[in-house]
Wavefront OBJ file of the C-alpha trace (Angstrom):
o trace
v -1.255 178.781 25.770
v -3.327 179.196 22.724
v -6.510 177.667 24.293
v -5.824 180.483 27.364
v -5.963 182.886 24.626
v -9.222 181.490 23.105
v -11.013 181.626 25.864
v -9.818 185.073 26.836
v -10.989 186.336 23.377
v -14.267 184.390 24.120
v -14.812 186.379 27.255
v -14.158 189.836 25.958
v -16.398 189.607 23.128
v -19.079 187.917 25.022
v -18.517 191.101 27.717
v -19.403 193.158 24.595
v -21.996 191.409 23.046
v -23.741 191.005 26.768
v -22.394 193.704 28.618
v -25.013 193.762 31.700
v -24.746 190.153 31.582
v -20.928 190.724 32.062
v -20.615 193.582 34.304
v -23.654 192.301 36.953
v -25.635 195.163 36.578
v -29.239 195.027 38.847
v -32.261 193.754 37.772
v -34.864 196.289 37.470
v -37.555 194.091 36.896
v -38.907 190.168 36.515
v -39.936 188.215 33.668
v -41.606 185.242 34.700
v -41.429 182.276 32.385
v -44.544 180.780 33.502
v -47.654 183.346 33.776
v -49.474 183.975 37.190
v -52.854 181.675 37.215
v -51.407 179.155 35.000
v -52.616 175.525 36.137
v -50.601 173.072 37.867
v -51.280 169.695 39.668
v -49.507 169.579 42.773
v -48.788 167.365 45.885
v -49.170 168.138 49.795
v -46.583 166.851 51.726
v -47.447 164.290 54.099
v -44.661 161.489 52.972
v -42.334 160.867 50.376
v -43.472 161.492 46.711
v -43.267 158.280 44.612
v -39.952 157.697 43.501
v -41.519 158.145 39.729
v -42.667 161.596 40.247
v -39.735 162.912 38.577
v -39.885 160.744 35.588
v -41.073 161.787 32.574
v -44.771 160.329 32.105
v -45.556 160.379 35.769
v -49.421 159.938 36.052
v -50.490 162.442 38.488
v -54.197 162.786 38.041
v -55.123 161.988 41.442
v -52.947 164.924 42.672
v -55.190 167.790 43.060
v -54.555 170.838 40.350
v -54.818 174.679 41.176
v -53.491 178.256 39.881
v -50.161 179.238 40.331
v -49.104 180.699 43.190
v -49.235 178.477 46.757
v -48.551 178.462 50.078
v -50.219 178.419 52.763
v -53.135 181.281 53.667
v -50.621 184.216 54.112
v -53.207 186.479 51.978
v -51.817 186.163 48.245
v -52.066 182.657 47.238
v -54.280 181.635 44.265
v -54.224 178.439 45.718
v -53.897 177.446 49.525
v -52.061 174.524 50.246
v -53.174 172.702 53.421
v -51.012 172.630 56.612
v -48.825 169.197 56.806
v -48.274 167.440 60.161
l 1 2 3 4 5 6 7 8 9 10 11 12 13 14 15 16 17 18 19 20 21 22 23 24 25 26 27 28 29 30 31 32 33 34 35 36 37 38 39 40 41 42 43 44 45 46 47 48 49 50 51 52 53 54 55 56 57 58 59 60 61 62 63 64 65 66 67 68 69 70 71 72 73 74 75 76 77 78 79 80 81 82 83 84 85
C-alpha cells in the first residue's frame, strides 16, 4: 500500500507544480522545436530506404537537401517533393 500512496502523492504535487499539464487545458499556440527554413537532406520515395538509414552515421550525401517544410506543390512548401509512382 505504501508505494499506492507514493505515487498518489507524486501525482498531486506534480498536478500542482504543472497544473495545465495536469488538467489538459488547450493549446493556444505552437512552439516548434526545429525553425521553419532549417535544412534537411531528404529521400523521395520510390523503394525501400536502406536498412541503415536509421542508424546513427548514415551517409546520406547523395540524398538531395532542401528547407523545411515539404510536400508536394499544394502552395506552401519551401521545398516540393516530386510525385512517386
Amino acid at each position: 500500500m505504501p508505494r499506492i500512496q507514493s505515487v498518489f502523492q507524486i501525482l498531486i504535487l506534480f498536478g500542482c507544480a504543472f497544473p495545465a499539464i495536469s488538467l489538459g487545458q488547450d493549446v493556444h499556440h505552437w512552439e516548434a522545436v526545429i525553425e521553419d527554413g532549417s535544412i534537411w537532406r531528404y529521400w523521395v520515395p520510390n523503394a525501400e530506404p536502406p536498412e541503415a538509414w536509421k542508424n546513427p552515421g548514415f551517409y546520406d550525401a547523395a540524398w538531395p537537401i532542401g528547407p523545411s517544410g515539404f510536400g508536394y506543390s499544394d502552395g506552401d512548401d519551401a521545398t516540393t517533393v516530386p510525385a512517386t509512382p
